[in-house]
N, C-alpha and C positions, 0 to 999 in steps of 0.2 A: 433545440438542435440547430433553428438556423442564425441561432444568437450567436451556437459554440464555433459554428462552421464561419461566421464574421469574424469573431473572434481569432480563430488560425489562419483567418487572411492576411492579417496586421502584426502576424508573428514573424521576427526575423530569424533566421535560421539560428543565432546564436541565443534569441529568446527561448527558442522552442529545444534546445537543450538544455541552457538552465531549466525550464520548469522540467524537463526529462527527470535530471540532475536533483532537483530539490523533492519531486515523486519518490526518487530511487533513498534518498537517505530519510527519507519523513517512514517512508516503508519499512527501510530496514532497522530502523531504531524504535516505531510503536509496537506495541503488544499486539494490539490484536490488527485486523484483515482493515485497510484503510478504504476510499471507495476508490472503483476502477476510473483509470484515467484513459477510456482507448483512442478517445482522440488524441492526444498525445503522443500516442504510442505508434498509430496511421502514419501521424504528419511525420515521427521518426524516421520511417521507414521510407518511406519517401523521399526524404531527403538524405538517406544512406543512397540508394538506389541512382540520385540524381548526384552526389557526389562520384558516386561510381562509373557512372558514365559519362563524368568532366576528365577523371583518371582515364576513362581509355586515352579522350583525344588527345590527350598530353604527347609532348614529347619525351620521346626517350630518354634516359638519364638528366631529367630535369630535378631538381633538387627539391624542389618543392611538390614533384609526387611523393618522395620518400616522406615527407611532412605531413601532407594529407593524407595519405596511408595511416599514418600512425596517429591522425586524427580518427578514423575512420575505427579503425580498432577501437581506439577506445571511446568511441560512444556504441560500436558495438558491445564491449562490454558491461558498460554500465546498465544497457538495454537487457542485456541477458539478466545480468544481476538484478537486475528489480523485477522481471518477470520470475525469476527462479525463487525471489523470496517470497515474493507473492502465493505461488505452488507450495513452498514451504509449510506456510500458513494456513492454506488452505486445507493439507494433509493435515495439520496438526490438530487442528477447530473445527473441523468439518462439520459436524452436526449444529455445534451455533452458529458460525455461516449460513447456512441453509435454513438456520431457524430464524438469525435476523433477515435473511433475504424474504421470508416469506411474510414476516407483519412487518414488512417496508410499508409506509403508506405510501398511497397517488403519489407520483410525481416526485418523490424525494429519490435521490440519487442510488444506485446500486451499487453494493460495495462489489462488484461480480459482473466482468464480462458474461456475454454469450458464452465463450470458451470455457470459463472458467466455471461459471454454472453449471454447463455438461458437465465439466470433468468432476465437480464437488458431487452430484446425483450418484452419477456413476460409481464416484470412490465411495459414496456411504452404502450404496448396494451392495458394492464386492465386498466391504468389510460385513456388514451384517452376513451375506453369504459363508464367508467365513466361517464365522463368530457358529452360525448355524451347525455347520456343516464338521468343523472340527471338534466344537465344547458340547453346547448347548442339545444338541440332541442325544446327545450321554447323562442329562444331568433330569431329575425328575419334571417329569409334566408343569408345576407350575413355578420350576426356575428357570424354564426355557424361555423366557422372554429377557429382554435387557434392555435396558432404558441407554441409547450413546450418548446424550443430551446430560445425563448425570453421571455418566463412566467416565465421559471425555474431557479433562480440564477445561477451565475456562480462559479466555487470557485475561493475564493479569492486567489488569486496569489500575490497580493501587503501588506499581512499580513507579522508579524513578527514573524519570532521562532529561537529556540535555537540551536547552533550545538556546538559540539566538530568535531575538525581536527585531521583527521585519516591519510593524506596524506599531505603533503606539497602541497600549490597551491601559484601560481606566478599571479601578475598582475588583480587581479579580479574585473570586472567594478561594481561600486558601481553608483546609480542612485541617483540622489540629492535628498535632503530631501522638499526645498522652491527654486523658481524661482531664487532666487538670490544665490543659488550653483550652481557647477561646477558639472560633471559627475569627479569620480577621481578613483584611481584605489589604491587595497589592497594588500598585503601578509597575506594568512593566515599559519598562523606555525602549523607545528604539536604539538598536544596536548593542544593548545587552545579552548580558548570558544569563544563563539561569541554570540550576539542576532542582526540578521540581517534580511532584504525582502529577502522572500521565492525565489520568482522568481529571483533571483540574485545569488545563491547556487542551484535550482534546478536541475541543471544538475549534480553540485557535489555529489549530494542526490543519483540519477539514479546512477553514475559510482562508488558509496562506497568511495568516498574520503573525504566526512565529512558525521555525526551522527548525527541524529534529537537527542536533550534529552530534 
């Protein structure tokens, strides 16, 4: 943590938007729950907040408030938009959330704020309360239980999406498409596109070495 906190010293304001910016679209185009970035999302607000208070001292009808305004906006937006997808996701998956959060090993990253951890507990309790309270206690002694872990889709990991190469990567195993392919292995170049399986890049996703777009 005092590596992370070095690390957002030497961020320049327009750094620490892109990485906002690259959080919000890697989010909204993977399958499943990505891990939380809440420093990122601190220094965001922070730096809304210090924008905010360079606009009051502005003068009046200065043209360049109306500019920053409208900068201002929209890194609000994009901030909402990635927190709201994130909640999406979390509604959606909930119980495997909750279940990778729990065989996380030591020290590897949480895909789950504080926040967001409350709010995942809480949503699988109300829905189980539910589930209880409206079906299940209607239905015989031993169907009353439900497994949400197997009721609740998983996300798909064997989907397609789009990246650009931000990093040179060597050697990358590619899964066959039909029984009668070969597993065979790629180079992706820097500054390529690609439309590839998610789960064959996801780890390049986690380490910033390719862009969801």
């Amino acid at each position: 943590d005092s590596d992370a906190g070095s690390e957002e010293l030497v961020l320049t304001p327009a750094e620490l938007i892109r990485s906002l910016e690259q959080a919000w679209l890697n989010e909204k185009f993977a399958p499943e729950l990505l891990e939380s970035k809440p420093e990122i999302i601190e220094c965001v607000v922070e730096q809304l907040d210090h924008m905010e208070a360079n606009l009051k001292r502005a003068k009046k009808g200065d043209l360049k408030v109306s500019v920053h305004r409208m900068e201002i906006e929209r890194i609000r937006y994009v901030l909402s938009s990635y927190l709201r997808c994130r909640l999406v996701k979390i509604e959606k998956f909930f119980p495997h959330v909750l279940e990778k959060e729990k065989s996380r090993p030591e020290g590897e990253p949480s895909i789950l704020s504080p926040e967001e951890f409350a709010f995942a507990k809480e949503y699988m309790a109300n829905t189980e309360t539910y589930l209880k309270n409206v079906a299940l206690k209607h239905m015989p002694p031993n169907l009353q239980k439900v497994s949400l872990l197997k009721s609740v889709p998983k996300p798909n990991l064997d989907s397609f999406v789009f990246l650009r190469v931000l990093e040179r990567q060597e050697n990358i195993l590619v899964e066959p498409e039909t029984d009668e392919q070969r597993e065979y292995t790629i180079d992706l170049e820097e500054g390529s596109q690609h439309l590839i399986r998610y789960k064959t890049i996801a780890p390049l996703v986690a380490s910033g070495a390719v862009q969801l777009i």
